[in-house]
N, CA, C and O of each residue as an XYZ file, in Angstrom:
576
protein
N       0.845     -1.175      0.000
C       0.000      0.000      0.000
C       0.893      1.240      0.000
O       1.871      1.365      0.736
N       0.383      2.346     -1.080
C       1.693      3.312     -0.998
C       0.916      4.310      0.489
O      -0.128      4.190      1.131
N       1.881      5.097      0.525
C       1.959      5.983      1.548
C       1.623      7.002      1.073
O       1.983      7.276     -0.072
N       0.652      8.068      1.978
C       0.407      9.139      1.938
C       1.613     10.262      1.350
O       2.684     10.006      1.900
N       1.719     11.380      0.425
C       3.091     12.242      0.473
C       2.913     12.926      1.564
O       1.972     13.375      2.220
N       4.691     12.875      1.617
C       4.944     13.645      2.778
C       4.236     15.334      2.837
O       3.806     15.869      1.815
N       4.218     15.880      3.931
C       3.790     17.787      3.777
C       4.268     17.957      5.450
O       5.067     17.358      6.169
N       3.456     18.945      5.614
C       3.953     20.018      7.154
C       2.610     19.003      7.968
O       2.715     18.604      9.128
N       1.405     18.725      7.082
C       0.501     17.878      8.488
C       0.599     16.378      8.842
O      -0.151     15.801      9.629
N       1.694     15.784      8.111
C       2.712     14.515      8.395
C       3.343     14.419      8.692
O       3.253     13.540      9.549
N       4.614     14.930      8.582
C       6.130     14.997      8.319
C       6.592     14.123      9.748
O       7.497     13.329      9.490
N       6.228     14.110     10.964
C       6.306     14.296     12.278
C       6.327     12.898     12.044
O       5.656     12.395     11.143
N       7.500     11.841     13.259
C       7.519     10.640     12.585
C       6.774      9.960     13.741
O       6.477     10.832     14.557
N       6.456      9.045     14.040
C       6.620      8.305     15.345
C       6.425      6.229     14.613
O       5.864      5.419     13.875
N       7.389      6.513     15.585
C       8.082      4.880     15.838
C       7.227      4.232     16.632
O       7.351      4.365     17.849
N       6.147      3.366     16.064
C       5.078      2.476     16.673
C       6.191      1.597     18.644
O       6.005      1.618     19.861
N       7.142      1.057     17.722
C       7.420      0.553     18.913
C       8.175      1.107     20.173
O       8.208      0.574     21.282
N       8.953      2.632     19.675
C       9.743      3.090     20.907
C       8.313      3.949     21.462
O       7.992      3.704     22.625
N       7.475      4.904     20.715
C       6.603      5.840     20.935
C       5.280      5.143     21.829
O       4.585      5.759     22.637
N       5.160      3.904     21.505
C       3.564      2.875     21.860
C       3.554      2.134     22.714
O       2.683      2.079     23.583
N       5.085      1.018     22.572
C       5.096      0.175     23.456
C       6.309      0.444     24.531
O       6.063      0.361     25.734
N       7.811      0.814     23.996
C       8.382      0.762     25.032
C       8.901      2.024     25.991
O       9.672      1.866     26.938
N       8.343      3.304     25.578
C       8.210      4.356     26.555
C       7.095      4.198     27.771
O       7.475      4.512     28.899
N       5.604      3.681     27.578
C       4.671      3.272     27.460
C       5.167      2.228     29.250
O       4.989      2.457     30.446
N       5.888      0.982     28.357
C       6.154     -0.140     29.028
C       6.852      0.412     30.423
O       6.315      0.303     31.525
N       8.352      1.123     30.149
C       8.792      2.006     30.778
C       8.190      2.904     32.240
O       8.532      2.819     33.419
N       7.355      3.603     31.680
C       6.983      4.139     32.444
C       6.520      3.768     33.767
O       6.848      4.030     34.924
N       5.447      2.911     33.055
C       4.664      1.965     34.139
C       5.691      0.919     34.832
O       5.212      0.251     35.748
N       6.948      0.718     34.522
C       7.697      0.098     35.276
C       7.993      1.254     36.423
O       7.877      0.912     37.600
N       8.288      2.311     36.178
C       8.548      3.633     37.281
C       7.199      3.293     38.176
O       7.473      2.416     38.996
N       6.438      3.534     38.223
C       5.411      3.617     38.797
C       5.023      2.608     39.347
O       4.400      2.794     40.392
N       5.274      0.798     38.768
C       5.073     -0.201     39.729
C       6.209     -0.093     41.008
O       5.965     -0.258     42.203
N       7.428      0.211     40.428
C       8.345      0.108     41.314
C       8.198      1.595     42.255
O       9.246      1.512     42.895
N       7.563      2.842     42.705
C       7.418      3.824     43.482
C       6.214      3.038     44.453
O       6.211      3.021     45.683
N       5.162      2.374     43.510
C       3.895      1.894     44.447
C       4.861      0.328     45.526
O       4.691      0.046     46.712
N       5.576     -0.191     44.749
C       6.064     -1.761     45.412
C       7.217     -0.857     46.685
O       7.572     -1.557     47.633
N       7.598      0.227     46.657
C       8.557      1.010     47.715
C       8.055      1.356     48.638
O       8.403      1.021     49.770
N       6.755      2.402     48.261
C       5.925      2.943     49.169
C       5.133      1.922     49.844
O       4.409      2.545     50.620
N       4.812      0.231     49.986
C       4.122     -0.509     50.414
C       5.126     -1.536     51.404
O       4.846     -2.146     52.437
N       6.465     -1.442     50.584
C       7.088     -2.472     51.388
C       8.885     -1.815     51.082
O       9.669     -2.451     50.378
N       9.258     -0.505     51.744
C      10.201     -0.339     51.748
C      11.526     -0.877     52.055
O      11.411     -1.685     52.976
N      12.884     -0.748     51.613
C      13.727     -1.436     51.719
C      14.852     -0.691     50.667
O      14.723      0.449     50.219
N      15.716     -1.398     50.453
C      16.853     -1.605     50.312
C      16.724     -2.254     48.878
O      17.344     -1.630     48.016
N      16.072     -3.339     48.457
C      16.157     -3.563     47.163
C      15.103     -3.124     46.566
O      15.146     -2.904     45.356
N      13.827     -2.891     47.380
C      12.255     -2.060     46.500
C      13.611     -0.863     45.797
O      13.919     -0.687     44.618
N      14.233     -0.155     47.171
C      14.438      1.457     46.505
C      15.392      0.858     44.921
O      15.054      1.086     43.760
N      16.590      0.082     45.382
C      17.586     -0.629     44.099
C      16.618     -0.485     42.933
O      16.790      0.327     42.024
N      15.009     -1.796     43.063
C      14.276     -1.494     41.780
C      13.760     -0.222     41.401
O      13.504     -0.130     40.200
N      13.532      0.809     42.116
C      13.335      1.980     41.742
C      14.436      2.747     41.088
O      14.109      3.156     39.974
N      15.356      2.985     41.371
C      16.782      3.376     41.009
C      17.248      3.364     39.194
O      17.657      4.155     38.345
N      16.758      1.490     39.355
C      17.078      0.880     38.413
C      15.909      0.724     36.966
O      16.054      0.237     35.844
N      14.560      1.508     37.773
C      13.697      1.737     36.536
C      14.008      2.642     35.818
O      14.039      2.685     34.588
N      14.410      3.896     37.063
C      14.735      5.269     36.052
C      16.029      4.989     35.095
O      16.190      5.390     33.943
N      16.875      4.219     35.861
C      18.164      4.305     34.912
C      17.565      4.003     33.387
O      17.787      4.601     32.334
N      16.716      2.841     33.668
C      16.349      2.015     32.334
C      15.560      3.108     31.809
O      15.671      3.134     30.583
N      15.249      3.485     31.993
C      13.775      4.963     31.013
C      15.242      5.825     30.771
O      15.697      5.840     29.627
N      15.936      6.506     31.813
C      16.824      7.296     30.958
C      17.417      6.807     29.884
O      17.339      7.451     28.837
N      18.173      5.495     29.927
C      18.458      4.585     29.095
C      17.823      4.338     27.482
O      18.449      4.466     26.430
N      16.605      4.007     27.632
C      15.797      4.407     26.711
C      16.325      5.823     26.152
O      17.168      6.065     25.289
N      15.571      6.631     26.911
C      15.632      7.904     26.013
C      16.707      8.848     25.422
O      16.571      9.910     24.816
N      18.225      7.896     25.903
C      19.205      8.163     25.510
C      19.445      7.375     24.271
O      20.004      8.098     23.446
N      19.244      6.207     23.836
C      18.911      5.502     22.607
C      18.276      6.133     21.824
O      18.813      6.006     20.723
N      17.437      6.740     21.772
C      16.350      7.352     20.791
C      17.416      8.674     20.782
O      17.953      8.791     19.680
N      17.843      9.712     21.792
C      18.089     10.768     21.491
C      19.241     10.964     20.633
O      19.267     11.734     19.673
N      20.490      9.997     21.153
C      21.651     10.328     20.682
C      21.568      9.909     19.039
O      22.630     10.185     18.482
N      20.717      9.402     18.272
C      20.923      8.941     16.761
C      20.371     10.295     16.232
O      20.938     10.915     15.332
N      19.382     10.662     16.760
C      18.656     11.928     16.180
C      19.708     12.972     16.142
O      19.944     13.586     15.101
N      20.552     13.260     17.606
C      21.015     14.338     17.277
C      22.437     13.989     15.965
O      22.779     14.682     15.007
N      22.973     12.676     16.447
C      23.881     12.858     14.815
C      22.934     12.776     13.777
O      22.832     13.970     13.494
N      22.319     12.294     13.163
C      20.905     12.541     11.855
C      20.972     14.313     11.803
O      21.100     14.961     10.764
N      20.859     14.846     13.086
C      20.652     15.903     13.044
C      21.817     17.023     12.322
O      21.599     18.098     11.761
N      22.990     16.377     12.556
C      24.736     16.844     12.324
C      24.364     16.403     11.189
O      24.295     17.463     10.567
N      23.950     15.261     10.160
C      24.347     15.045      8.762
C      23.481     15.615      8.143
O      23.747     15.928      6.982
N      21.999     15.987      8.762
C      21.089     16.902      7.956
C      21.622     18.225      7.667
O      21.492     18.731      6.552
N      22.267     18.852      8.708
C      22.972     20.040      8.684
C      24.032     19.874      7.568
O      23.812     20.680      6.663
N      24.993     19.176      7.363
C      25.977     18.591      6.732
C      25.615     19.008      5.074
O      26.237     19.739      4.303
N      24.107     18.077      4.840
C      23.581     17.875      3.733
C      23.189     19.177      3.163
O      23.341     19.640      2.033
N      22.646     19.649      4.229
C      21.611     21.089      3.455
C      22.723     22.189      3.151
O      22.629     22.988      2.218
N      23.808     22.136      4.064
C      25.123     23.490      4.171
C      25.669     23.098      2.098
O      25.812     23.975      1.245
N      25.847     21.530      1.873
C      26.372     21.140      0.897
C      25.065     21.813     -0.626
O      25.444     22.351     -1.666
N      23.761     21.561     -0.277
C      22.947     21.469     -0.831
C      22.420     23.412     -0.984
O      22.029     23.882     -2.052
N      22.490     23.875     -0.256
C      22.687     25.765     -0.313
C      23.814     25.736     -0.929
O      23.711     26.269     -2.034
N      24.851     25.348     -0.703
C      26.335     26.157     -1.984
C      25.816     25.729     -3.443
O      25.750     26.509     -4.393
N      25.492     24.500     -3.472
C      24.914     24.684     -4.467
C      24.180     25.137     -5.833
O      24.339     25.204     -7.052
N      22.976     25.487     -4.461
C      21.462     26.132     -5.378
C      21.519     27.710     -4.875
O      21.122     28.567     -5.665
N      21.941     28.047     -3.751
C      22.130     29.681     -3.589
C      23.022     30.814     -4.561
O      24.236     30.631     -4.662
N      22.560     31.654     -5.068
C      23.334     32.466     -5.796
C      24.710     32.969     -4.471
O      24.890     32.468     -3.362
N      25.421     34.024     -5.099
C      26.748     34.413     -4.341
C      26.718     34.806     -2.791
O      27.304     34.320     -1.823
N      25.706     35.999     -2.933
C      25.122     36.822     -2.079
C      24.495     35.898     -0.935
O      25.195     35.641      0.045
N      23.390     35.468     -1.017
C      22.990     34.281      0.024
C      24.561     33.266      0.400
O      25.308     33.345      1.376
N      24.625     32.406     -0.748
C      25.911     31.295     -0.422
C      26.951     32.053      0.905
O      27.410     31.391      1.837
N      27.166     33.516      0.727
C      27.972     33.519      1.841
C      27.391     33.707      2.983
O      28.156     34.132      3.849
N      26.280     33.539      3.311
C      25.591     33.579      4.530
C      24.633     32.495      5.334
O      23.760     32.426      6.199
N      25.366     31.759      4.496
C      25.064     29.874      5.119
C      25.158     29.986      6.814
O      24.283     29.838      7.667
N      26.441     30.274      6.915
C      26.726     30.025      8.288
C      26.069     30.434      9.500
O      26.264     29.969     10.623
N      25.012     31.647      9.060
C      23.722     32.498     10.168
C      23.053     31.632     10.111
O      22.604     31.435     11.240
N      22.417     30.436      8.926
C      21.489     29.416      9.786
C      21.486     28.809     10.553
O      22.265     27.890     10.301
N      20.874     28.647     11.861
C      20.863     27.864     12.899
C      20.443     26.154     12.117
O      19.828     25.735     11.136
N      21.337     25.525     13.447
C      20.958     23.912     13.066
C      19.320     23.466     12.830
O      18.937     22.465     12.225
N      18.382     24.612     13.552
C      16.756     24.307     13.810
C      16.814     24.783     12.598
O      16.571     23.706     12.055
N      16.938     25.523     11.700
C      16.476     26.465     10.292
C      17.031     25.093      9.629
O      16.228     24.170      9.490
N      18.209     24.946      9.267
C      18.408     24.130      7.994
C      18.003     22.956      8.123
O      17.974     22.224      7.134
N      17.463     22.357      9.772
C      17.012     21.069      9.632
C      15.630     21.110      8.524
O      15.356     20.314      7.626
N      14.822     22.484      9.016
C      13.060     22.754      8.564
C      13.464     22.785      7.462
O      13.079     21.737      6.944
N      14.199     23.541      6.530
C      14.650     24.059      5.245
C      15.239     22.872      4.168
O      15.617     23.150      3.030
N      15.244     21.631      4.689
C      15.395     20.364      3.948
C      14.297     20.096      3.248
O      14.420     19.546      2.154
N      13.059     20.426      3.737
C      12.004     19.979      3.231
C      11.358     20.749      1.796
O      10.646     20.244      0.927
N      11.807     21.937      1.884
C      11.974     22.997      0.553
C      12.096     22.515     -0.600
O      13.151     21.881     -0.614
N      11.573     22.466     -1.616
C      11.800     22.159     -2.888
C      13.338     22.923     -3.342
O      13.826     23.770     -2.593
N      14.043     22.509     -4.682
C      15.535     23.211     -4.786
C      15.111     24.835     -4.891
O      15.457     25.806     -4.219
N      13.900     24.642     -6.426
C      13.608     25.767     -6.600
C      12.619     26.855     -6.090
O      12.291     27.810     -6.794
N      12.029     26.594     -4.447
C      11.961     27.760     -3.612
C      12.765     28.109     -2.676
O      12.465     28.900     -1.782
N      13.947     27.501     -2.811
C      15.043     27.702     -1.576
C      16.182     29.047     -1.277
O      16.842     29.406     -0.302
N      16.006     29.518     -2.621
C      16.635     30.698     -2.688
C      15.365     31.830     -1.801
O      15.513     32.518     -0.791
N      14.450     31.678     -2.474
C      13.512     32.387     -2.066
C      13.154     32.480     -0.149
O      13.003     33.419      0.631
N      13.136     31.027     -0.016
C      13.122     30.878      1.660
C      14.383     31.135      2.199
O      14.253     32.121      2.925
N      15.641     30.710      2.212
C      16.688     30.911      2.513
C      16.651     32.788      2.783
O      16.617     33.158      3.956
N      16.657     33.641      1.899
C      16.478     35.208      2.258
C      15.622     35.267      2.959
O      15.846     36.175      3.761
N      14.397     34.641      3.204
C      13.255     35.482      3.742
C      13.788     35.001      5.339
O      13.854     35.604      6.410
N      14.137     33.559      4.894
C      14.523     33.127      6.607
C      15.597     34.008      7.460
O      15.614     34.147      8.683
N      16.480     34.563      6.510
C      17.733     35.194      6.906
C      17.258     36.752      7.526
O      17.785     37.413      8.421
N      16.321     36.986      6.867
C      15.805     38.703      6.681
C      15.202     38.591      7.967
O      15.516     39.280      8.938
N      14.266     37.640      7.946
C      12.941     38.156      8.964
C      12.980     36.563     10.369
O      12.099     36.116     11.102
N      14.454     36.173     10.159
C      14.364     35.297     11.337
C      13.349     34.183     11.549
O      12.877     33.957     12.663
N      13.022     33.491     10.458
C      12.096     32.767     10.765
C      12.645     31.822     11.204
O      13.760     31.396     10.904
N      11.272     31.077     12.590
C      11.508     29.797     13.202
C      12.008     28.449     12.430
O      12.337     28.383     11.246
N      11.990     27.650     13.153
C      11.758     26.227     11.764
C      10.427     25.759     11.415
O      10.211     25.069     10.418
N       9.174     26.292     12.573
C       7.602     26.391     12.472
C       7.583     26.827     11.017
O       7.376     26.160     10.003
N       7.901     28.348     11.204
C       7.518     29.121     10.090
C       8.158     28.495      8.655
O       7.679     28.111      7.588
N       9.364     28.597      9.171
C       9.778     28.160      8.029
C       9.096     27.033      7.034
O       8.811     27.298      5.866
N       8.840     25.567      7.720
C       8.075     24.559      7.157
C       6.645     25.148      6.620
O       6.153     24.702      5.583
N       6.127     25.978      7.239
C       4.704     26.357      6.903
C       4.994     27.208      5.924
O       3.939     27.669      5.490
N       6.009     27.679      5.315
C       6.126     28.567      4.394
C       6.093     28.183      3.191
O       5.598     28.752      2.218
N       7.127     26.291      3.330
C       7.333     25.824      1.943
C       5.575     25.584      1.321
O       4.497     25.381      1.880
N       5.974     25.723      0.046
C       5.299     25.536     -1.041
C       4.841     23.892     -1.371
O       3.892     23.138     -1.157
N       6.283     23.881     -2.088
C       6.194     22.594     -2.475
C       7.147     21.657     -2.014
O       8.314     21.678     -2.405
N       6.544     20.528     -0.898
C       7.390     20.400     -0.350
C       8.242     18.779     -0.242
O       7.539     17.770     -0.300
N       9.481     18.666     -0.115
C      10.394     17.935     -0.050
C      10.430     17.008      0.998
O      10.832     17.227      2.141
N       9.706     15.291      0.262
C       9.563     14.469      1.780
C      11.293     14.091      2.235
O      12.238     13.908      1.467
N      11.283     14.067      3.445
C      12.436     13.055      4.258
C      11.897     12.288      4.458
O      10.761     12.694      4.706
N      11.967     11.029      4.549
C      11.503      9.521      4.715
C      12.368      8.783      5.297
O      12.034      7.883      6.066
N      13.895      9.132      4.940
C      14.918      8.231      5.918
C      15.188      9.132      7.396
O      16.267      8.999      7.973
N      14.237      9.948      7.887
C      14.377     10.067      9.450
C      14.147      9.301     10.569
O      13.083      8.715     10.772
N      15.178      9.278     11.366
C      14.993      8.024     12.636
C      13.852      8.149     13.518
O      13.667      7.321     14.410
């Protein structure tokens, strides 16, 4: 079955199994282990408590740390992908985009990017704005 195209009221990913089941799973491990402490305190209740949070931080250090490198090669990609398609004038002013701008600014078609690229530069737009600005827009599909 094909997939919907990507736009600004999709784009947003979520991972059935980290987002559904094992944040989800997680949690409620915090919470059996605060109720099994508060009923029968000790020494290893508190250990399993200790040892839930580690595991949830744990978790959410798995999920975070791939995003933020994804996040370094998106930057990577788009800095490569503006020298490019930017005329002179813009091209030397790559370096004022923030990592949040050129992540949103991937999604830009080539040929409104000159156009967004100034307006983003001029008038500071968010990465909100920015995405809501594109036109026509450019799916990512290999995001983690």
């Amino acid at each position: 079955m094909a997939e919907k195209p990507q736009s600004l009221a999709n784009h947003a990913r979520i991972h059935p199994v980290f987002h559904l089941a094992l944040v989800p799973v997680f949690f409620a491990n915090i919470i059996i282990a605060v109720i099994v402490i508060a009923r029968s305190p000790g020494f290893f209740t508190a250990w399993n408590l200790v040892m839930s949070v580690a595991l949830l931080l744990l978790l959410l250090l798995a999920r975070i740390n791939p995003v933020k490198v994804q996040d370094r090669v998106i930057r990577l990609e788009e800095r490569l992908r503006l020298a490019n398609l930017l005329p002179d004038a813009l091209r030397a002013r790559i370096s004022e985009l923030s990592e949040r701008q050129l992540i949103a600014l991937r999604f830009a078609s080539d040929k409104e990017i000159p156009a967004l690229v100034h307006k983003t530069l001029t008038e500071r737009l968010k990465p909100a704005e920015i995405k809501q600005a594109i036109a026509e827009w450019r799916a990512d599909t290999w995001r983690v």
